[in-house]
C-alpha positions in Angstrom: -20.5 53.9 -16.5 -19.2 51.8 -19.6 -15.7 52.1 -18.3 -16.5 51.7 -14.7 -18.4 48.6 -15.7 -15.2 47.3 -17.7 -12.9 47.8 -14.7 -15.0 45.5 -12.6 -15.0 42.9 -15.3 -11.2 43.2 -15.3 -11.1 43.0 -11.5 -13.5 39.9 -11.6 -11.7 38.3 -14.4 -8.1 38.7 -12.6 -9.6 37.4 -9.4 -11.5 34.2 -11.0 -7.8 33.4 -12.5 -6.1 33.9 -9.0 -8.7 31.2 -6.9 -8.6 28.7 -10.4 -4.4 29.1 -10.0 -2.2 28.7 -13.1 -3.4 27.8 -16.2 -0.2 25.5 -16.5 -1.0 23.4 -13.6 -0.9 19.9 -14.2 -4.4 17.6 -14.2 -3.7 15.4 -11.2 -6.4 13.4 -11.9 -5.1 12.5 -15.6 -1.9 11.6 -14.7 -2.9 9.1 -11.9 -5.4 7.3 -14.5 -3.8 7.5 -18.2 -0.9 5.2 -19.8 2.2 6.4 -20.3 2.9 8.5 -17.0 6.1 8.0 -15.6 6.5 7.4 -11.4 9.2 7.8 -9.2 9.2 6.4 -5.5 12.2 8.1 -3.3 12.8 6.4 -0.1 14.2 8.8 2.6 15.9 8.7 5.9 17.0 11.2 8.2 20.4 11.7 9.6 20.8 11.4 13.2 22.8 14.6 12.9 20.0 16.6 11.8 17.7 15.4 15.1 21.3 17.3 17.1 20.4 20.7 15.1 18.3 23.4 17.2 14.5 23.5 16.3 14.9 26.8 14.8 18.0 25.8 12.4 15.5 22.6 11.3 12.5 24.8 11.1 14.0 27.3 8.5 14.7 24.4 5.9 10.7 24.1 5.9 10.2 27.0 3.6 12.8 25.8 1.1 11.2 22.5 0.7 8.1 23.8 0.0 9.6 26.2 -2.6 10.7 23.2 -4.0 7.3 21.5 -4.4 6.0 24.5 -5.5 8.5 25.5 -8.2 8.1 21.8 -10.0 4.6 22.1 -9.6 3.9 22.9 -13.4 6.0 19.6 -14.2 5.2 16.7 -11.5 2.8 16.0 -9.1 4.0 14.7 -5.7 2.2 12.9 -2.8 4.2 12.4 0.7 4.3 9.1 2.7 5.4 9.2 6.5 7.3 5.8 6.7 8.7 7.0 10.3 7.6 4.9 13.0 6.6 2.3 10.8 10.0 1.6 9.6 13.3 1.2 11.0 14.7 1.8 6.8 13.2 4.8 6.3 11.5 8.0 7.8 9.4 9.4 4.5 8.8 8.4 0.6 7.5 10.8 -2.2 5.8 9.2 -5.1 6.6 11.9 -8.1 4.3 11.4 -11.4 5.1 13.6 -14.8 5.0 13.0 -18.4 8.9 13.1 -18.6 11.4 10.8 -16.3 13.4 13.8 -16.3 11.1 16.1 -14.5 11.0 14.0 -11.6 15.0 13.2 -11.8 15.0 17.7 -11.9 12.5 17.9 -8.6 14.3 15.3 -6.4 17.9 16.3 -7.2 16.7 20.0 -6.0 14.9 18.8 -2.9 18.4 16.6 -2.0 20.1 20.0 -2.0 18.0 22.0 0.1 18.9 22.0 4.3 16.9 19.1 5.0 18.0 17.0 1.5 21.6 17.2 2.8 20.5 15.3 6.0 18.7 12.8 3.9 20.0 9.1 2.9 18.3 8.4 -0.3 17.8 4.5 1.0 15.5 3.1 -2.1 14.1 4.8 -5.4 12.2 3.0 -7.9 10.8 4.0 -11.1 8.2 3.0 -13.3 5.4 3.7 -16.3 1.8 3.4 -16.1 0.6 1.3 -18.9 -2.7 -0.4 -20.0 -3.8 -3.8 -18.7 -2.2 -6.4 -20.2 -4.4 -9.1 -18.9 -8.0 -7.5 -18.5 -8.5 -8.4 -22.5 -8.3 -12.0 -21.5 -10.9 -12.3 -19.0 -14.0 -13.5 -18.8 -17.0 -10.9 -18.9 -18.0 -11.8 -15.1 -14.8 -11.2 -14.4 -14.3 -7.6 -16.0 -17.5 -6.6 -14.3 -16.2 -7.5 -11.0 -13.1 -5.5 -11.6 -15.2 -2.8 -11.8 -16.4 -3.1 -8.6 -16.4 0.5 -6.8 -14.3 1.4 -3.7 -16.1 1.7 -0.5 -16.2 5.3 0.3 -14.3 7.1 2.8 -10.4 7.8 3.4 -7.8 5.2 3.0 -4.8 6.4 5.0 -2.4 3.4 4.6 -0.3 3.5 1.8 2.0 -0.2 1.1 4.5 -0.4 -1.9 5.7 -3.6 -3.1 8.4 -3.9 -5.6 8.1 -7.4 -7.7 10.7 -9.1 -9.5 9.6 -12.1 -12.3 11.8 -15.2 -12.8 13.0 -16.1 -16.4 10.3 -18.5 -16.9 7.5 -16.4 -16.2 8.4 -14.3 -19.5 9.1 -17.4 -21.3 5.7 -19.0 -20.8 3.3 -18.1 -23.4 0.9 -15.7 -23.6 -2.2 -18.1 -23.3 -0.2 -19.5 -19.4 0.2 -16.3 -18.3 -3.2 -15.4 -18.6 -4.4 -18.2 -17.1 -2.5 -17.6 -14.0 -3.6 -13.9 -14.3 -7.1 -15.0 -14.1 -6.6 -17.2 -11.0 -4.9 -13.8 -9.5 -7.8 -11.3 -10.6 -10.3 -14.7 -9.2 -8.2 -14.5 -5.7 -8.2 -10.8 -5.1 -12.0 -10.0 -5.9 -12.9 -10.0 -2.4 -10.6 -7.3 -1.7 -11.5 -4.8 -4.6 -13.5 -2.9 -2.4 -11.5 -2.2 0.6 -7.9 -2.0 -1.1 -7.3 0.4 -4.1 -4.5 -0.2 -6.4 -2.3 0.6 -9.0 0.5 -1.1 -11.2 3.8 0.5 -12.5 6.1 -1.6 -15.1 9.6 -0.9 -14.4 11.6 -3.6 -16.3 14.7 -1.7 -17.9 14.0 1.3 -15.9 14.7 -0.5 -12.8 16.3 -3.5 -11.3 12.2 -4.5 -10.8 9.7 -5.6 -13.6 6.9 -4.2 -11.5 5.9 -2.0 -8.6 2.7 -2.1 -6.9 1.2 0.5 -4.9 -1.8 -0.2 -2.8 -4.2 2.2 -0.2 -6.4 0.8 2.4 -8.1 1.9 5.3 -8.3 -2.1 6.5 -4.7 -3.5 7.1 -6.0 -6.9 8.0 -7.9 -7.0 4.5 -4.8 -6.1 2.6 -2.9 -8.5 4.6 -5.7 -11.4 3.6 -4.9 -10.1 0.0 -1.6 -10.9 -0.5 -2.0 -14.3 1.8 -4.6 -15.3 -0.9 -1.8 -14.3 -3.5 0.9 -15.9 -2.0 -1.2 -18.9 -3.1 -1.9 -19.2 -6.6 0.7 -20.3 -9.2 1.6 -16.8 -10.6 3.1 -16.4 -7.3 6.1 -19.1 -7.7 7.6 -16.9 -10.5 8.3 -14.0 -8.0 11.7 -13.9 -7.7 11.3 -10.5 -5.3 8.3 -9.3 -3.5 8.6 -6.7 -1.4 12.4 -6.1 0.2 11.7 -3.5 0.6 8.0 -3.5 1.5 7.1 0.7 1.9 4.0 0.5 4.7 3.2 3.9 5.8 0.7 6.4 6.2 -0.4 9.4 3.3 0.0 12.6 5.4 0.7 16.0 3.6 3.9 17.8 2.9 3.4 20.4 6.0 2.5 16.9 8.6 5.8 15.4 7.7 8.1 19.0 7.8 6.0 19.4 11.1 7.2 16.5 12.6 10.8 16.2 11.2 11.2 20.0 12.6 9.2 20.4 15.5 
């Protein structure tokens, strides 16, 4: 009975490990709210020669890709972006998050050499790290409430990435200037807070960028009231770039977008 009992705790103990998956995975959720992640964005567009390849030739590159995702899995955490449609640049973005730049340099050079990466024009990549606020310290109280202000609830299938480049004089101006044009920023996009998530990468000296932002929203016409009240306060006259390229497309995962490049 002892041992019969033992076996079923074995059984029970193998099969609680199998539903949990690896004790390696990564925690998504930690990586997508700490400091000191780093984030890749790879821009993709198809080949015309791959739309000339039979359905079945395109359809057997699916597997490999997702072999791909699946191998880097313990290192990086990937979410897909289908651009196609949308864009005449691109077709698809990743967005790739790990605790080492060179975990996601490992998982995109692998997925360029599968059959689909070799039809793929890398057309834009940018990469960042996840820091803490700079200019939340600075605030008023009311203010830091309001940032606090919860999301409404539901999905948010638009995804827009906009990289930002400062002019000279932005980094020049003291401390006490840029936080006052900070706080007119944070004053301008409170109305927005609870239909537009975002979320800030610094990429100056791992990029030709200082920033990338990265918004989702299930309410273009908010986001686009956003960066219309942006476009007017004074923080705005030191961007040198915004946007070109602006990334507006919707989150779909990894199976939607082999789908549709292969069916």
């Amino acid at each position: 009975m002892a041992t019969r009992v033992g076996v079923v705790a074995a059984v029970l103990a193998i099969l609680c490990l199998t539903l949990a998956g690896p004790a390696s995975a990564l925690d998504r959720e930690k990586l997508l709210s700490e400091p000191g992640v780093y984030a890749t964005f790879a821009v993709f567009k198809v080949d015309e020669d791959w739309w000339k390849l039979d359905k079945a030739a395109r359809a057997s590159t699916a597997a490999e890709v997702k072999a791909v995702f699946q191998k880097h899995g313990d290192h990086v955490i990937t979410d897909t972006y289908l651009l196609r449609g949308l864009s005449e640049r691109a077709d698809f973005f990743v967005r790739v998050h790990s605790t080492e730049m060179l975990h996601n340099q490992n998982f995109l050079v692998d997925l360029m050499g599968t059959g689909l990466g070799k039809y793929l024009a890398n057309t834009s990549t940018f990469n960042g790290l996840t820091k803490k606020a700079n200019y939340v310290p600075a605030l008023s109280d009311d203010l830091k409430a309001a940032l606090k202000t919860p999301l409404d609830p539901g999905p948010k299938p638009y995804a827009i990435v906009v990289p930002i480049r400062k002019d000279a004089a932005w980094w020049h101006a003291s401390q006490d200037e840029r936080n006052a044009m900070m706080k007119e920023h944070t004053d301008a996009s409170i109305a927005y807070l609870k239909t537009v998530k975002r979320k800030l990468y610094h990429a100056s000296g791992l990029d030709d960028l200082d920033f990338i932002t990265y918004f989702e929203t299930a309410k273009l016409d908010d986001f686009n009231n956003l960066i219309i009240a942006l476009e007017r306060v004074q923080e705005n006259r030191h961007n040198k770039q915004f946007g070109y390229p602006t990334l507006l497309g919707t989150i779909r995962p990894l199976e939607e977008i082999l789908d549709i490049l292969t069916r």
